[in-house]
N, C-alpha and C positions, 0 to 999 in steps of 0.2 A: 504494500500500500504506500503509496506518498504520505508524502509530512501533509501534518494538516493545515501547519501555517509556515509562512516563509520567515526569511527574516526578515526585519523590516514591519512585521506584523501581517503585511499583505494575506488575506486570505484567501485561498484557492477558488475561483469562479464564482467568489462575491458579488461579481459584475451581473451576474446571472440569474434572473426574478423572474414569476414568483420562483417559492418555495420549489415548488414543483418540479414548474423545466432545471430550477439545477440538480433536482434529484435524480432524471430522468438524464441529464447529461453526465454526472457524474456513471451514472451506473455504465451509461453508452462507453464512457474511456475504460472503464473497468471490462467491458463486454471484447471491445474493438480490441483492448490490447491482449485478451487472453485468446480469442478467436481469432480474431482478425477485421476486417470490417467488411468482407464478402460475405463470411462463415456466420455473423452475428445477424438476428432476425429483430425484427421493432417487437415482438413478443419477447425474446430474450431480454432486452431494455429495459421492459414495460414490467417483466416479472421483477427485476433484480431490482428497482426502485419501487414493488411492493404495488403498483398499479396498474390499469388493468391496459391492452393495448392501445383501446380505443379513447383512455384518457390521453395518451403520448400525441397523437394528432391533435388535440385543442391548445399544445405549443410547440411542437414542431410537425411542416407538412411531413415530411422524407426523412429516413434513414440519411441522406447526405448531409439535409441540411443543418442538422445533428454534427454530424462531422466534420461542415464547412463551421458551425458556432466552436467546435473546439479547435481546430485548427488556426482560426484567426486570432481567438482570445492566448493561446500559446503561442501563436507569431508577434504580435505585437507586445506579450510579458519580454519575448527572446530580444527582440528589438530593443525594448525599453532598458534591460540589463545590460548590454552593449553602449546605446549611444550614454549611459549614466556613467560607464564607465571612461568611455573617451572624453567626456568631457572633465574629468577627475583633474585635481592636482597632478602637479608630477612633470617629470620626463616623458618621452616615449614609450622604455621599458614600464614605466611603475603605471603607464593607464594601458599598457597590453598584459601587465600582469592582474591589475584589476578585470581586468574588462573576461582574462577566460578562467580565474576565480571564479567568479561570478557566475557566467556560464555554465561552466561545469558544477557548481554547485548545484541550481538549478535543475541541470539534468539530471542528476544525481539523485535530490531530494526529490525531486517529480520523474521520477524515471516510467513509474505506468503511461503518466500522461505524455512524457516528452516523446515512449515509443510511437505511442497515437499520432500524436503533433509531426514527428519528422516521417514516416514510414508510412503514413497511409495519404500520401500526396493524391498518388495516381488514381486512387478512387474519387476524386473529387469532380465534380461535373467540371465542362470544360471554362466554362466564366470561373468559378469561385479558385481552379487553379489556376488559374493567369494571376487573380489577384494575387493568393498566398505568395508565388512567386515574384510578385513585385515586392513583399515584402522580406523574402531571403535577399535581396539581389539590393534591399538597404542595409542589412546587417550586415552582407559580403562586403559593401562601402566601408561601412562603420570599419572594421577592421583592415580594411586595404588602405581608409588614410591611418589609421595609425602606424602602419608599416611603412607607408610613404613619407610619413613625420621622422621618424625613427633613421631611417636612409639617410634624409636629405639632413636629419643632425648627425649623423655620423653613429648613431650608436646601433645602427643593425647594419649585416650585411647579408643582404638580401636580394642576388638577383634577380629572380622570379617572382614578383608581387604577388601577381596575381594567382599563380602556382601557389603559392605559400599562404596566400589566405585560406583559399580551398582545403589547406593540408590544416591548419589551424582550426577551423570552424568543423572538418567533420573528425578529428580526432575530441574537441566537447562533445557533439552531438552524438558520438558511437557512444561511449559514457552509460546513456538510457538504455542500451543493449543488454549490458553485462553488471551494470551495477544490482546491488544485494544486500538490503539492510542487515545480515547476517555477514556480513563479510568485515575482513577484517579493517578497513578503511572507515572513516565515516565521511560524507558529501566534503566536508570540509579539508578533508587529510585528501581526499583527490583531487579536488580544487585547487591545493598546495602543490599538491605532486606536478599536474600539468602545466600550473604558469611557470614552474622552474621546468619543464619539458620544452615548452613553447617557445621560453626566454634563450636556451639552447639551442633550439630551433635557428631562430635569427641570428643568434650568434651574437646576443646582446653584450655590449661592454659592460664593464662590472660598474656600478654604480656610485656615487660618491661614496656615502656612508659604510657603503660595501669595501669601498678601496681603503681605508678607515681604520676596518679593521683588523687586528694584530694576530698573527696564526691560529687556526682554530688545534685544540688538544682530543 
């Protein structure tokens, strides 16, 4: 199961009234992510939130459109983690180490929902994926100027931008795949893990405070 609150307090698809439809939508992530979203029936839905089918139609028409309300409300949470973090204090390194913190955490902590959110693209009618797609393709921004910042100060070395965003963004987003609140990590200790993976990646210069200090024991 995901956390039931982020940090920050944010509650997971508060946005989403009444009561009801976020009943019927939470159960959908829970359905989508164990079956799948071909395999799962609006009766499947309709049981696992305790009501009956024909209640699920008086808030959403379609099984898609189920799936295009989760998918957006997780693209723009994914967006909104991103550009808060490029907008951070800092260097280049310390808002690309925020920014897949953050991310990854995320993913991590919402790993049912994020499998839904990233993986079930292709089932989306052909309008509502154009959209989603227009909003990967500003988070793929958000992170390609931070690389471009980073370059042009000197503190990455980074031929391939736009190769290396791609390598950044789906190494958070695989995270939802295999993460395991039984595991030995928690969202936060992988969060750690991959912004010093990342920061490697680039081939970040060591940082003032970093350069600072005296040999570690």
């Amino acid at each position: 199961m995901d956390s039931a609150v982020e940090t920050g307090g944010y509650q997971p698809w508060s946005e989403v009234t009444p009561d009801a439809a976020r009943r019927l939508l939470v159960a959908a992530v829970e359905a989508f992510a164990e079956r799948g979203y071909h395999a799962t029936t609006t009766r499947d839905i309709a049981s696992r939130a305790g009501m009956s089918p024909a209640a699920l139609y008086i808030h959403y028409k379609t099984k898609e459109e189920l799936l295009h309300r989760i998918s957006r409300i997780g693209h723009d949470k994914a967006l909104e983690i991103l550009t808060t973090a490029a907008a951070g204090p800092g260097c280049a390194a310390d808002r690309l180490d925020a920014a897949v913190r953050s991310f990854v955490l995320w993913h991590a902590a919402h790993h049912t929902t994020a499998r839904v959110v990233q993986y079930e693209l292709d089932a989306l009618a052909p309008e509502h994926r154009s959209e989603i797609v227009a909003l990967r393709r500003q988070s793929d921004a958000v992170v390609r100027r931070i690389l471009v910042e980073g370059v042009a100060a000197g503190e990455f070395d980074v031929p391939d931008v736009p190769g290396t965003t791609l390598a950044v963004l789906s190494l958070c987003i695989d995270v939802a795949r295999w993460f395991n609140v039984a595991g030995q990590r928690t969202p936060d200790e992988v969060g750690a893990l991959y912004a010093d993976l990342v920061l490697r990646m680039v081939a970040a210069r060591p940082r003032p405070q970093q350069q600072q200090r005296g040999p570690q024991k």
